[in-house]
mmCIF file of the N, C-alpha and C atoms, coordinates in Angstrom:
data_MODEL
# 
_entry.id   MODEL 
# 
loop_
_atom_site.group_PDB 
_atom_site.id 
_atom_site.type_symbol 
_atom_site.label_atom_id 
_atom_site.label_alt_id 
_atom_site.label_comp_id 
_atom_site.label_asym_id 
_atom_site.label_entity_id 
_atom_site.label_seq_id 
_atom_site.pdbx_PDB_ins_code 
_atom_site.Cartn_x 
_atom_site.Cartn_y 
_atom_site.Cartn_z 
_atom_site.occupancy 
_atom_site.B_iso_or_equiv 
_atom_site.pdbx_formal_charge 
_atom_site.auth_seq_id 
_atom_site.auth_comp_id 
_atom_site.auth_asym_id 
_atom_site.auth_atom_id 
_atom_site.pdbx_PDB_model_num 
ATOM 1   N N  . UNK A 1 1  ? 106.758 81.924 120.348 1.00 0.00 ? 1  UNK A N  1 
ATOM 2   C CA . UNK A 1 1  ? 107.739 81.882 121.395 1.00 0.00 ? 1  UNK A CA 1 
ATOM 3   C C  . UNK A 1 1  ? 107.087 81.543 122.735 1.00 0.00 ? 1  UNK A C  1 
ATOM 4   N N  . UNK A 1 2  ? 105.809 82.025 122.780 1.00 0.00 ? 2  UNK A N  1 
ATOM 5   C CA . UNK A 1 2  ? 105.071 81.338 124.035 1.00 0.00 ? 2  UNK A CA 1 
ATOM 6   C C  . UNK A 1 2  ? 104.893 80.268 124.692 1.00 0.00 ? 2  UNK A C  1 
ATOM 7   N N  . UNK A 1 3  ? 104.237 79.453 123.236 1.00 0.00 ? 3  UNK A N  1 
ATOM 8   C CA . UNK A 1 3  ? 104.449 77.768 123.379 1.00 0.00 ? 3  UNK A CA 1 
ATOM 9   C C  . UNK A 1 3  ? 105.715 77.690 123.843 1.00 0.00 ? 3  UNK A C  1 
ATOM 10  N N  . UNK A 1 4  ? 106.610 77.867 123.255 1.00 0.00 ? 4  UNK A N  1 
ATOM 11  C CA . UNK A 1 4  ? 108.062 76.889 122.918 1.00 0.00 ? 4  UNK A CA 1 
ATOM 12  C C  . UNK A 1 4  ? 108.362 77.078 124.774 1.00 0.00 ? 4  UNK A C  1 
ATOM 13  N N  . UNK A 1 5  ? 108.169 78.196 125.226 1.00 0.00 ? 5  UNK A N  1 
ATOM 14  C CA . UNK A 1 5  ? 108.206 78.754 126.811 1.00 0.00 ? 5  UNK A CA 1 
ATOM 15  C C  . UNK A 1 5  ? 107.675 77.702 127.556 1.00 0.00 ? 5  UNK A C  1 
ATOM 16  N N  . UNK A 1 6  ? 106.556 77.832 127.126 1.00 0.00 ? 6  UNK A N  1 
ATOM 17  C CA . UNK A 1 6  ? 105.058 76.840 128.018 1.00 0.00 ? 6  UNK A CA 1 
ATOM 18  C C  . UNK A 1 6  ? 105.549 75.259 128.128 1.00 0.00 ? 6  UNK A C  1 
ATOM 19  N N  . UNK A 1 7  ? 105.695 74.677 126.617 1.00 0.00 ? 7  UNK A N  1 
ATOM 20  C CA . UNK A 1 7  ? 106.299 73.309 126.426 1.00 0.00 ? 7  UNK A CA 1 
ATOM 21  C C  . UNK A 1 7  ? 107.740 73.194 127.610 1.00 0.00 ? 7  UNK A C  1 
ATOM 22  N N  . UNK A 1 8  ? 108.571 74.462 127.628 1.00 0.00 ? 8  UNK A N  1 
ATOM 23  C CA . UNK A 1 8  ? 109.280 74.491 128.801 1.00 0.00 ? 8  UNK A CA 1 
ATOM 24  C C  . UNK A 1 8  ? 109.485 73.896 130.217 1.00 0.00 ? 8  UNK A C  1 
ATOM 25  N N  . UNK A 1 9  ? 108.338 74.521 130.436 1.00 0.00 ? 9  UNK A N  1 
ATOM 26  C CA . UNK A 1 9  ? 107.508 74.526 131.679 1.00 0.00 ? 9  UNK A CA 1 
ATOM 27  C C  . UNK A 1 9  ? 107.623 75.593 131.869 1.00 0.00 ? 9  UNK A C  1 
ATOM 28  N N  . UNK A 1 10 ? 107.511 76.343 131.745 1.00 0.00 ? 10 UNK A N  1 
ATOM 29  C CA . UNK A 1 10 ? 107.021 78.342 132.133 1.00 0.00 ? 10 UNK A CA 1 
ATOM 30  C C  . UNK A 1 10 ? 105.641 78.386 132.253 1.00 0.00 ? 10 UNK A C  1 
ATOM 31  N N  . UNK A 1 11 ? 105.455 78.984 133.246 1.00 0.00 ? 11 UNK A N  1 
ATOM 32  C CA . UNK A 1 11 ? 103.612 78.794 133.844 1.00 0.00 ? 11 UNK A CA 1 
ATOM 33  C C  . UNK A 1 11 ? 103.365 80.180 132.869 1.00 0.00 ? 11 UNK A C  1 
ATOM 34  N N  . UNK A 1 12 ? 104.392 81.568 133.050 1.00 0.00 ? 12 UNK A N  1 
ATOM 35  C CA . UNK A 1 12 ? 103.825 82.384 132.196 1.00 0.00 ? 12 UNK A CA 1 
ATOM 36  C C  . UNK A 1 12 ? 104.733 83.098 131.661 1.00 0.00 ? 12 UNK A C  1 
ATOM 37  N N  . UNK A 1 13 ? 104.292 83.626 130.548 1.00 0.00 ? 13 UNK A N  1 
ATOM 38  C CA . UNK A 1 13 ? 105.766 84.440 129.834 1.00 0.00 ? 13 UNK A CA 1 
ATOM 39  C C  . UNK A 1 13 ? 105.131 85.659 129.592 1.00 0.00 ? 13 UNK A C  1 
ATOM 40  N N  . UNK A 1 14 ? 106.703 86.623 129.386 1.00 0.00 ? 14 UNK A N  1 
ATOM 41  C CA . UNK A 1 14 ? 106.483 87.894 129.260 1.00 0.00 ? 14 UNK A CA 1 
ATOM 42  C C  . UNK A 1 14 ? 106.304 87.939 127.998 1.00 0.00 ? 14 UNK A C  1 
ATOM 43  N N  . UNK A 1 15 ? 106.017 89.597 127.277 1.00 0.00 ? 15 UNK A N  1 
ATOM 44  C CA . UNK A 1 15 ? 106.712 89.640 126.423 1.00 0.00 ? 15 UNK A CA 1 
ATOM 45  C C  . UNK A 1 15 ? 107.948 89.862 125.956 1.00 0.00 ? 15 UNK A C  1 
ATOM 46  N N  . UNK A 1 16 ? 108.430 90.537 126.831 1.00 0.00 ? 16 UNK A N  1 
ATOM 47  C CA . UNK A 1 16 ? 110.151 91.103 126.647 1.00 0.00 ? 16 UNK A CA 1 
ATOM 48  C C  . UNK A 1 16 ? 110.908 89.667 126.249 1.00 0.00 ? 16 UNK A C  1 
ATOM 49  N N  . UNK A 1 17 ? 110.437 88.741 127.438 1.00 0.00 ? 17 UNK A N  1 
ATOM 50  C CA . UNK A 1 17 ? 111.275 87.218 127.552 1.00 0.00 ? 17 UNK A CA 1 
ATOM 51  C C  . UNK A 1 17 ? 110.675 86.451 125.695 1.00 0.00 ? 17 UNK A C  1 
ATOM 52  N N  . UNK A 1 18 ? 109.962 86.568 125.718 1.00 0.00 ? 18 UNK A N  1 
ATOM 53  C CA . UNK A 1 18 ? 109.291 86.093 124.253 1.00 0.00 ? 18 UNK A CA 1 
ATOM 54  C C  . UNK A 1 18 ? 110.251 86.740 123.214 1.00 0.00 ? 18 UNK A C  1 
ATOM 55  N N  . UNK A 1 19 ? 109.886 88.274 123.215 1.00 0.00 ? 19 UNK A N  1 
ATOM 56  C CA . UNK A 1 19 ? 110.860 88.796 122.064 1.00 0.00 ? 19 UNK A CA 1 
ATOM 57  C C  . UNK A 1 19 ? 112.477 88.631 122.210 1.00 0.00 ? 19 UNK A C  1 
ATOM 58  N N  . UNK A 1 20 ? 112.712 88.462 123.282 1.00 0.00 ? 20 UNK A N  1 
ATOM 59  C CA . UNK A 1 20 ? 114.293 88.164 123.614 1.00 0.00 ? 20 UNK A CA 1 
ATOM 60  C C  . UNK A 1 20 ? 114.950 86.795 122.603 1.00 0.00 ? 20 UNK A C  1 
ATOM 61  N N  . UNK A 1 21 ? 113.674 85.933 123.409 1.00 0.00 ? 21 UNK A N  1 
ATOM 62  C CA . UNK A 1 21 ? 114.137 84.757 122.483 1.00 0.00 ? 21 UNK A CA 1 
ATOM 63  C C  . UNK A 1 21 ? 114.237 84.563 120.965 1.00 0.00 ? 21 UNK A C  1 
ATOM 64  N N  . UNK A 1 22 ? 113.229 85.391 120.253 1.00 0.00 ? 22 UNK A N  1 
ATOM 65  C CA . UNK A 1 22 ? 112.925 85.166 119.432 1.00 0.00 ? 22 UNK A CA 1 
ATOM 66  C C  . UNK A 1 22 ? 114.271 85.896 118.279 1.00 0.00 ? 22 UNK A C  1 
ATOM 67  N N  . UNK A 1 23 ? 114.674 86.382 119.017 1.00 0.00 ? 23 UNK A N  1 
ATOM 68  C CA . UNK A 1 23 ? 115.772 87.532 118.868 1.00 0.00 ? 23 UNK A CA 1 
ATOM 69  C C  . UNK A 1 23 ? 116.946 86.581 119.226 1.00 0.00 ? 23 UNK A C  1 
ATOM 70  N N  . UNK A 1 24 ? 117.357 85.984 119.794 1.00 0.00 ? 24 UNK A N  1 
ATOM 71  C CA . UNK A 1 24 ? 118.540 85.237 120.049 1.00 0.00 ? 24 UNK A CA 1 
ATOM 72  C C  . UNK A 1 24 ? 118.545 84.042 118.877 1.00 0.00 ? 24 UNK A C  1 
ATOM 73  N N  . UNK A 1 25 ? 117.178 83.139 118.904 1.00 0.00 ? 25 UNK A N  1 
ATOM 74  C CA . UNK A 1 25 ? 117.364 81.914 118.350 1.00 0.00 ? 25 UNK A CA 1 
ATOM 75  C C  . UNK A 1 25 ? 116.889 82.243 116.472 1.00 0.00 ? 25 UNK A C  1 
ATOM 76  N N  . UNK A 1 26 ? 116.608 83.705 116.353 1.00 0.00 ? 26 UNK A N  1 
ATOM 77  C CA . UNK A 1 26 ? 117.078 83.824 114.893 1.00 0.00 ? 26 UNK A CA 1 
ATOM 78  C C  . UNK A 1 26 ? 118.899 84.365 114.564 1.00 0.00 ? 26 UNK A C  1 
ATOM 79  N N  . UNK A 1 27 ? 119.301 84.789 115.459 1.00 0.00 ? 27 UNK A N  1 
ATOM 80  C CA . UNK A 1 27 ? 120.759 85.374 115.427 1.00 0.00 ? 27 UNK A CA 1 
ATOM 81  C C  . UNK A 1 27 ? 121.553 83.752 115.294 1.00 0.00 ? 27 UNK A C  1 
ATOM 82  N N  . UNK A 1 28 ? 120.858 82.910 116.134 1.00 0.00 ? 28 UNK A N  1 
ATOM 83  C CA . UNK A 1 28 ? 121.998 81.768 116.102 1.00 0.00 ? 28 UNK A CA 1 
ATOM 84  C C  . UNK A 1 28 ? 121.148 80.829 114.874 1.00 0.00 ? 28 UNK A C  1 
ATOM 85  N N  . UNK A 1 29 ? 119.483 80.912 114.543 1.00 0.00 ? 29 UNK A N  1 
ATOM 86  C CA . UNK A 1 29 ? 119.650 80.360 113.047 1.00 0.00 ? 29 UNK A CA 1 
ATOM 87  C C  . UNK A 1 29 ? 120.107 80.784 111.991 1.00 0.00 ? 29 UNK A C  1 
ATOM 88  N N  . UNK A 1 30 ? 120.462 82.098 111.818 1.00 0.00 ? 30 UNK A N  1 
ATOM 89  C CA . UNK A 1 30 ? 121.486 82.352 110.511 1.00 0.00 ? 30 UNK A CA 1 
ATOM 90  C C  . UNK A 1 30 ? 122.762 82.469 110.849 1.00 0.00 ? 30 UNK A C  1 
ATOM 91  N N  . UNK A 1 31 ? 123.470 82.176 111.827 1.00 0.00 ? 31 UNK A N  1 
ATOM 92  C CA . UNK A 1 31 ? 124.718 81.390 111.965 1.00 0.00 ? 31 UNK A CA 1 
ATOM 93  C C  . UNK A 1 31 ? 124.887 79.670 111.131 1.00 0.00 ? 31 UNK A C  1 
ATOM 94  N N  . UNK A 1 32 ? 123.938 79.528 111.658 1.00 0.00 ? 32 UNK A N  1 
ATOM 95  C CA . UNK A 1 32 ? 123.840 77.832 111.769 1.00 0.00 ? 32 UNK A CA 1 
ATOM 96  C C  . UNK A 1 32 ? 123.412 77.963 110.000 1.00 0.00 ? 32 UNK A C  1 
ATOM 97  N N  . UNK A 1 33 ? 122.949 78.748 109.576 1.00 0.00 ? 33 UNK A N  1 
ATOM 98  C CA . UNK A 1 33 ? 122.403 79.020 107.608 1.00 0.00 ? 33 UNK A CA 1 
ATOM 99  C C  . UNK A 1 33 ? 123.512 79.176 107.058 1.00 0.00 ? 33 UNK A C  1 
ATOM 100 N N  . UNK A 1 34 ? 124.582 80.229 107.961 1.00 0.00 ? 34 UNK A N  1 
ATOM 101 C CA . UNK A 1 34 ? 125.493 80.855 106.566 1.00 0.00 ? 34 UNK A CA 1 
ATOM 102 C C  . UNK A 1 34 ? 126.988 79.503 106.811 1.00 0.00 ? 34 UNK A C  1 
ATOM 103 N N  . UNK A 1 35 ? 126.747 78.854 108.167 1.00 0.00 ? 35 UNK A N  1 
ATOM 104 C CA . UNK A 1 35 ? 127.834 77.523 108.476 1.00 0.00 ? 35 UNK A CA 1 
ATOM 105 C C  . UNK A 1 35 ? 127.458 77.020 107.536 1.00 0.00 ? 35 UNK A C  1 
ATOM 106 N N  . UNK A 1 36 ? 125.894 76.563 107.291 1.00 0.00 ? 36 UNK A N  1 
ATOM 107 C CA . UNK A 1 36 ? 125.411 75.235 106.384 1.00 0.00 ? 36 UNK A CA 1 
ATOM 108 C C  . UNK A 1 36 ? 125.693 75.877 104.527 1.00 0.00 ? 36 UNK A C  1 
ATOM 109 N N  . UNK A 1 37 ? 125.669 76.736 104.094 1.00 0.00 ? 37 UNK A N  1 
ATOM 110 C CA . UNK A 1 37 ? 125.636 76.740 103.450 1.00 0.00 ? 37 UNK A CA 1 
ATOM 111 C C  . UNK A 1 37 ? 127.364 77.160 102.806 1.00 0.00 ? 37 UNK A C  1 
ATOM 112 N N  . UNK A 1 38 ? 128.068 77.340 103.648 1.00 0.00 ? 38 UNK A N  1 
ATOM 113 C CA . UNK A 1 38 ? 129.946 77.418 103.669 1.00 0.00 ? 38 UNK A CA 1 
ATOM 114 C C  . UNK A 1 38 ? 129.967 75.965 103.045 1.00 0.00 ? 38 UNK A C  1 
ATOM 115 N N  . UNK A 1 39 ? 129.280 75.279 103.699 1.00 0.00 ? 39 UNK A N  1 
ATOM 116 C CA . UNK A 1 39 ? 129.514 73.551 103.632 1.00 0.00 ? 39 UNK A CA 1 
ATOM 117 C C  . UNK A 1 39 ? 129.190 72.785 102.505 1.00 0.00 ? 39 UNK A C  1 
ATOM 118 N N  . UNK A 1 40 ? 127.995 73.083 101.957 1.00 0.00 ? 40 UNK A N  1 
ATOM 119 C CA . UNK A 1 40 ? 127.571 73.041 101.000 1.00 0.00 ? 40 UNK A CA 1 
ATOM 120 C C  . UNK A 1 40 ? 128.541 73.499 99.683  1.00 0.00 ? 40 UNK A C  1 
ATOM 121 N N  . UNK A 1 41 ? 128.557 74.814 99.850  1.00 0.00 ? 41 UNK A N  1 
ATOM 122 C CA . UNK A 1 41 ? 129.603 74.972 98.849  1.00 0.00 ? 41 UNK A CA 1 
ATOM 123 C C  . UNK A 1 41 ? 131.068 74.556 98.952  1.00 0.00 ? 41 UNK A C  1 
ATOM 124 N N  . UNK A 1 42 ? 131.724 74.003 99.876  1.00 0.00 ? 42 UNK A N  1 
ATOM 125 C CA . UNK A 1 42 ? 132.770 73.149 100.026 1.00 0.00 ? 42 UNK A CA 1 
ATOM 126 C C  . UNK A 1 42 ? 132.291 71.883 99.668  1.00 0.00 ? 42 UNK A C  1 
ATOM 127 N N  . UNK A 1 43 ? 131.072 71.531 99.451  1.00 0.00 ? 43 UNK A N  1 
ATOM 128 C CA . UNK A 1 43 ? 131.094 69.602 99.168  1.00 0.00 ? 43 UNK A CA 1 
ATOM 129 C C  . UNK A 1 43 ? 131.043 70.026 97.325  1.00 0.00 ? 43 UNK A C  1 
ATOM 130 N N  . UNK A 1 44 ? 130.566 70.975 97.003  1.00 0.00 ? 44 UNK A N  1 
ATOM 131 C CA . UNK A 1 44 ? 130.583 71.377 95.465  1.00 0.00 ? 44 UNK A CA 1 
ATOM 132 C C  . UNK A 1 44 ? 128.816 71.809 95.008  1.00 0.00 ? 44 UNK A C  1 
ATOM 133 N N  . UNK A 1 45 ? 128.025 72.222 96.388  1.00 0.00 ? 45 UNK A N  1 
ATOM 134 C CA . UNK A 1 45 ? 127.156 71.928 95.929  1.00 0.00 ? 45 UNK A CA 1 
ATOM 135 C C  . UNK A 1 45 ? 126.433 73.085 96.058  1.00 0.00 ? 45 UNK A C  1 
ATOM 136 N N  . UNK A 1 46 ? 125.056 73.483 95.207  1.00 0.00 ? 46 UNK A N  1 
ATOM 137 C CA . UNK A 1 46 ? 124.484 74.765 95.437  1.00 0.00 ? 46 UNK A CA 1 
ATOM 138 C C  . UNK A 1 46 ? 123.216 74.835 96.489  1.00 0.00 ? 46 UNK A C  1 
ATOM 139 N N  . UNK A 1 47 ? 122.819 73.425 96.830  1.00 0.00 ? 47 UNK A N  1 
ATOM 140 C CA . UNK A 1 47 ? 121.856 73.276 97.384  1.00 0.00 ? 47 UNK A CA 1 
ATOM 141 C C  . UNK A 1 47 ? 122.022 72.849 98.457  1.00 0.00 ? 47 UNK A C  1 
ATOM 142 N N  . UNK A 1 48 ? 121.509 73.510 99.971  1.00 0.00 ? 48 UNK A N  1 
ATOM 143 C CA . UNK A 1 48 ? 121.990 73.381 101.678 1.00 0.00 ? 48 UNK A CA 1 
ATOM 144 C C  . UNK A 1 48 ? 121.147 71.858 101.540 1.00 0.00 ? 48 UNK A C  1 
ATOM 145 N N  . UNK A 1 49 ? 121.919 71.008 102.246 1.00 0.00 ? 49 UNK A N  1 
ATOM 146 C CA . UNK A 1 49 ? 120.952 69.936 102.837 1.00 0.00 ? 49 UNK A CA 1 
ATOM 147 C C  . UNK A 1 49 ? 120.415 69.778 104.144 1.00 0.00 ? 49 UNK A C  1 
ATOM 148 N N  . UNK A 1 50 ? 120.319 68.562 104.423 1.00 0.00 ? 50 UNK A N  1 
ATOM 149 C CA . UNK A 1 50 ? 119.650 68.423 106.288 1.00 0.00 ? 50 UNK A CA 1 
ATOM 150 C C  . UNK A 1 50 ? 121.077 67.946 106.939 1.00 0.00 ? 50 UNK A C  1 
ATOM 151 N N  . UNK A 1 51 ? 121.665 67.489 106.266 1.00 0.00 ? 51 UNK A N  1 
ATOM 152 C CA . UNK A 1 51 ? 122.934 67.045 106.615 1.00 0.00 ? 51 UNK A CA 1 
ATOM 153 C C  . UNK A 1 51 ? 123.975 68.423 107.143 1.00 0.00 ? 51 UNK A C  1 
ATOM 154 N N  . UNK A 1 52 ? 124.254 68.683 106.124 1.00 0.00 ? 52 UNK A N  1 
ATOM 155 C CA . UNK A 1 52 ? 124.857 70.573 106.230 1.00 0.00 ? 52 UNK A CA 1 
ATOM 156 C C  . UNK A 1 52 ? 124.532 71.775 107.396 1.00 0.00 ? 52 UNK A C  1 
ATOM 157 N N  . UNK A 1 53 ? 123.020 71.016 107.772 1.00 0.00 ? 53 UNK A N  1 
ATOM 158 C CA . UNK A 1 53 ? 122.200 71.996 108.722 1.00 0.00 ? 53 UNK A CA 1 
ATOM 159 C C  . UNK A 1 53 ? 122.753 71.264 109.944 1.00 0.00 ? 53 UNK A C  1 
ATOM 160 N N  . UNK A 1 54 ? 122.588 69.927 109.952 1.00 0.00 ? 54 UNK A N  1 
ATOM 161 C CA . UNK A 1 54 ? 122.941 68.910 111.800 1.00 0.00 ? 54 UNK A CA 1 
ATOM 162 C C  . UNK A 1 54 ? 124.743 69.730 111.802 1.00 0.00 ? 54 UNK A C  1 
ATOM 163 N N  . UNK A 1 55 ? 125.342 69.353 110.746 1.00 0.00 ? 55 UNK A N  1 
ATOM 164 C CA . UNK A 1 55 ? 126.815 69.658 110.774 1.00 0.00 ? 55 UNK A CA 1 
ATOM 165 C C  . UNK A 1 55 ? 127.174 70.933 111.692 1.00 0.00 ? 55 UNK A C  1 
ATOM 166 N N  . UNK A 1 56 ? 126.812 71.852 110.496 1.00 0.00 ? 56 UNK A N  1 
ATOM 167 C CA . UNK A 1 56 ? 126.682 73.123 110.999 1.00 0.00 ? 56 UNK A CA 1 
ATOM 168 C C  . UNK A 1 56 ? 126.063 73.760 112.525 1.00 0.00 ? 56 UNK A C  1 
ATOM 169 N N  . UNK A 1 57 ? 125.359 72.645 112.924 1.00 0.00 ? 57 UNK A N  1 
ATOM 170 C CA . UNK A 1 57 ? 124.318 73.303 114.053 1.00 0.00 ? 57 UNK A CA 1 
ATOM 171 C C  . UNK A 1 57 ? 125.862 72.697 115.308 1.00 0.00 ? 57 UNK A C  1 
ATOM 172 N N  . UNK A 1 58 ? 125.749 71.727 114.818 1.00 0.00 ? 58 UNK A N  1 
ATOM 173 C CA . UNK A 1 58 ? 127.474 71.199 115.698 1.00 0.00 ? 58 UNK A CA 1 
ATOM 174 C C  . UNK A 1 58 ? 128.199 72.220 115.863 1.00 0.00 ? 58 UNK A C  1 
ATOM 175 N N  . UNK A 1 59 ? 128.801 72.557 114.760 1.00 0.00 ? 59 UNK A N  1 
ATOM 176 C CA . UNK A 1 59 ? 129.870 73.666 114.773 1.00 0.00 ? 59 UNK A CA 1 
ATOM 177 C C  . UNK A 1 59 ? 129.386 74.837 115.455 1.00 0.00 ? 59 UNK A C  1 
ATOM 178 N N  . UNK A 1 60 ? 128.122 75.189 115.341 1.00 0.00 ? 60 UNK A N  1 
ATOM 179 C CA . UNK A 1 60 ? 128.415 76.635 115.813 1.00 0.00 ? 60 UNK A CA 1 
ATOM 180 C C  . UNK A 1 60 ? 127.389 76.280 117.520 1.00 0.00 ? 60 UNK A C  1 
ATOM 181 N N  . UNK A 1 61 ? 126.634 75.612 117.673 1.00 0.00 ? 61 UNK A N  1 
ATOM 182 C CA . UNK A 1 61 ? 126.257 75.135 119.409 1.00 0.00 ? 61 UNK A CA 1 
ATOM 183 C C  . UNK A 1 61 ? 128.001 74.928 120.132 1.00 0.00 ? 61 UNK A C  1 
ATOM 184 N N  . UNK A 1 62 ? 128.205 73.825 119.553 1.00 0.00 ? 62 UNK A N  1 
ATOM 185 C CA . UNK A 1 62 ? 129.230 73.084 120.198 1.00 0.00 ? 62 UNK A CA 1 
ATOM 186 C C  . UNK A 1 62 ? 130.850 74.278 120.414 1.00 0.00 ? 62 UNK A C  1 
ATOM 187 N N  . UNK A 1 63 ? 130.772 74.981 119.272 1.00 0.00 ? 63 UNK A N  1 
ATOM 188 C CA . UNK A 1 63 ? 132.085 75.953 119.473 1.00 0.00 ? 63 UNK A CA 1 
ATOM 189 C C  . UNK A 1 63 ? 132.636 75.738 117.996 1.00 0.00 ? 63 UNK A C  1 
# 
């Protein structure tokens, strides 16, 4: 979570701000898992694709 900060441009990070994130952007990747895989099993299929994942990441960023 440091990097991803730094690549930012954050000269320095906490930890609180580190674990925060790390804590938010797994809450919204298993959103974006259990969307992709709704989808998946609506196309008939058992296996999530990359496709299912962009879809899904739409639906649940976008609203």
């Amino acid at each position: 979570m440091h990097r991803l900060l730094k690549k930012a441009g954050a000269e320095r990070v906490s930890e609180t701000a580190a674990e925060e994130l790390r804590r938010i952007l797994e809450e919204v990747a298993l959103r974006i898992g259990r969307e992709a895989c709704i989808l998946a099993g609506h196309a008939g299929r058992k296996t999530v694709r990359a496709e299912d994942i962009r879809l899904a990441t739409k639906r649940v960023v976008m609203g």
